[in-house]
C-alpha positions in Angstrom: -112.2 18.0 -60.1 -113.9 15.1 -61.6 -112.7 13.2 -58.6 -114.2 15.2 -56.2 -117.5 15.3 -57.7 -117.7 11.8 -58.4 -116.2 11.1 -54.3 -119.5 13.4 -53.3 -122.1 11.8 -55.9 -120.7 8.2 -54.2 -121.2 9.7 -50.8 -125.0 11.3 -52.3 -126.1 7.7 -53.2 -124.5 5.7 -50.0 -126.4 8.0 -47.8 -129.9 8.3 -49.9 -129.6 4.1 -49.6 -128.9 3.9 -45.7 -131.3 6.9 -45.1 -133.4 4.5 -43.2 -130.6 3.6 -41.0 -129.9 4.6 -37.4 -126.4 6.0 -37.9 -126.2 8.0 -34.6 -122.3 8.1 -34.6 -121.7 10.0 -38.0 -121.6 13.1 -36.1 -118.6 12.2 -33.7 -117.2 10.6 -37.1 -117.3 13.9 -39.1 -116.3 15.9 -36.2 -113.3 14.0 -35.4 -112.1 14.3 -39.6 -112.6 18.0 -39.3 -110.6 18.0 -36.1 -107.5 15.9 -38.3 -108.3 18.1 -41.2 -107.7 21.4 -39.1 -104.6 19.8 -37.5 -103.1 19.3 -41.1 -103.8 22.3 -42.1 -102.2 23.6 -39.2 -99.3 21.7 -40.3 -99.4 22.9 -44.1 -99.5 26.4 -42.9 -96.9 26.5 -40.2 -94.0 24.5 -42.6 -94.6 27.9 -45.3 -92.2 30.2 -45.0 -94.2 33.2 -46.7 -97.3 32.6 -44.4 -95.0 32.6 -41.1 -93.1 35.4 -41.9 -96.8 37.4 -43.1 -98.7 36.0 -39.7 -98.1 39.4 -38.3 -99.7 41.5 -41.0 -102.4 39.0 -41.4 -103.7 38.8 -37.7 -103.6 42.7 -37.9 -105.8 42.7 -40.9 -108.1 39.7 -39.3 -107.8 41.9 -36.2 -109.5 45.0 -37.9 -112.0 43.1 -39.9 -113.3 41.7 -36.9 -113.3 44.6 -34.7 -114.8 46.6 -37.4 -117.6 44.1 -38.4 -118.6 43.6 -34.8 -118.4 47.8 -34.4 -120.5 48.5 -37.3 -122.9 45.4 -36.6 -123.5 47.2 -32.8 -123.9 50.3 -34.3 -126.7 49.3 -37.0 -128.2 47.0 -34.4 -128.6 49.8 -32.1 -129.9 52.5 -34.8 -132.4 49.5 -36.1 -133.4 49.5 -32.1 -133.9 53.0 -31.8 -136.1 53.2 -34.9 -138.6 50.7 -33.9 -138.7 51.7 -30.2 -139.1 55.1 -31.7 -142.1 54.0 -34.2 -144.0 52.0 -31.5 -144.0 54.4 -28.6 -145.3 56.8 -32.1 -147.7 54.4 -32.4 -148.7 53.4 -28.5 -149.5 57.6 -28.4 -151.5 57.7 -31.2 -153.6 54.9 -29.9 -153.8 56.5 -27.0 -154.6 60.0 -28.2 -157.6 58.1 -30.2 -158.7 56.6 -27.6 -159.0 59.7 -25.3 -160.8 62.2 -27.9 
């Protein structure tokens, strides 16, 4: 752990010295190591046994997490919708009444 933290403190004082640098291609730099990274992870996961021969419940789980999150985000969403819609065209007649009488 004390590894990692002094690797990111290293990392903290390289970049506040070069902050005045143009370093344009750090981006294709980091994105390309996350691209390896997710390769050997890939890797990592497909050579264990366990989580091979458990892919099938866990994409079901994933599966109805998702659906259910995106579901009950739609739902909410549209409830939070209707209420406002509901409260301005309450307010819109109000003004309206007001401003006939």
């Amino acid at each position: 752990m004390l590894k990692i933290v002094m690797i990111m403190l290293c990392g903290i004082g390289t970049g506040y010295l070069l902050r005045n640098q143009k370093m344009s291609f750090i981006g294709r730099i980091i994105t390309a190591l996350i691209w390896v990274l997710l390769f050997l992870l890939g890797i990592e996961v497909g050579s264990n046994p366990s989580i091979v021969n458990g892919l099938q419940t866990l994409g079901l789980e994933a599966i109805v997490l998702t659906l259910g999150g995106s579901i009950g985000s739609a739902i909410f969403a549209w409830a939070l919708w209707r209420y406002v819609t509901a409260k301005q065209k309450d307010k819109t007649s109000v003004e309206q009444e007001g401003g006939k009488a």
